[in-house]
N, C-alpha and C positions, 0 to 999 in steps of 0.2 A: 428519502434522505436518511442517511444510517452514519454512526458511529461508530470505530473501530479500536476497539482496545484502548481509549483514547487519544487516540495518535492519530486517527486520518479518520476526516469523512466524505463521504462519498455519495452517490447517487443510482439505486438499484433500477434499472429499468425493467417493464414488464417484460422485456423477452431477453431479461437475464443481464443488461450488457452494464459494466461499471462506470458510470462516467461522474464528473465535475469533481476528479481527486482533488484532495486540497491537506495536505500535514497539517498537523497540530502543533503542539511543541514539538516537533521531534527534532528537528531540524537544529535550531535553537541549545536543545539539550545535548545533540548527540556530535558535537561538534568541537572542535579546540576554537580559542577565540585567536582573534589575531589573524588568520587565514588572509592571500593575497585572496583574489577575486577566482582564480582559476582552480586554484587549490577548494575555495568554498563548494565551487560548481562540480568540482569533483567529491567531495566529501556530501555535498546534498546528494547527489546520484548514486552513490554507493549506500546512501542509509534507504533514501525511498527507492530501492530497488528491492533491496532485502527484506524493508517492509511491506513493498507489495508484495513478495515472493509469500508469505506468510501471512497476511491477507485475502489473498485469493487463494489458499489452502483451506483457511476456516470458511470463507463464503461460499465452498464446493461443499464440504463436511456437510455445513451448516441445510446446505439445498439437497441432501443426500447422497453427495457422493457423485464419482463420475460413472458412466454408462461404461459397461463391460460387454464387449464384441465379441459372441459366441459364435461358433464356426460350425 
């Protein structure tokens, strides 16, 4: 189990794979209040998308980087 920038933690398996995502604050903070219900579900999926996008950037960095395909 791993923590992420404080914002999301996760679950690293041994053969690499991310699972039991779950936000921290982010949600919470990154949000206007007030939001109908559909407006919310859109605004959560636009924030944990971006943070997974940048997420899964540092946990490649992190594991060295991706495989380069030589020809």
């Amino acid at each position: 189990a791993l923590t992420w920038d404080d914002k999301i933690s996760f679950v690293l398996t041994d053969n690499l794979t991310i699972k039991r995502i779950k936000p921290l604050d982010i949600l919470d903070e990154g949000r206007e209040k007030g939001l109908a219900e559909d407006e919310r579900l859109d605004a959560d999926f636009a924030l944990m998308t971006a943070e997974l996008a940048v997420l899964i950037d540092d946990v490649t960095f992190a594991l060295g980087g991706e495989m380069v395909a030589t020809a």
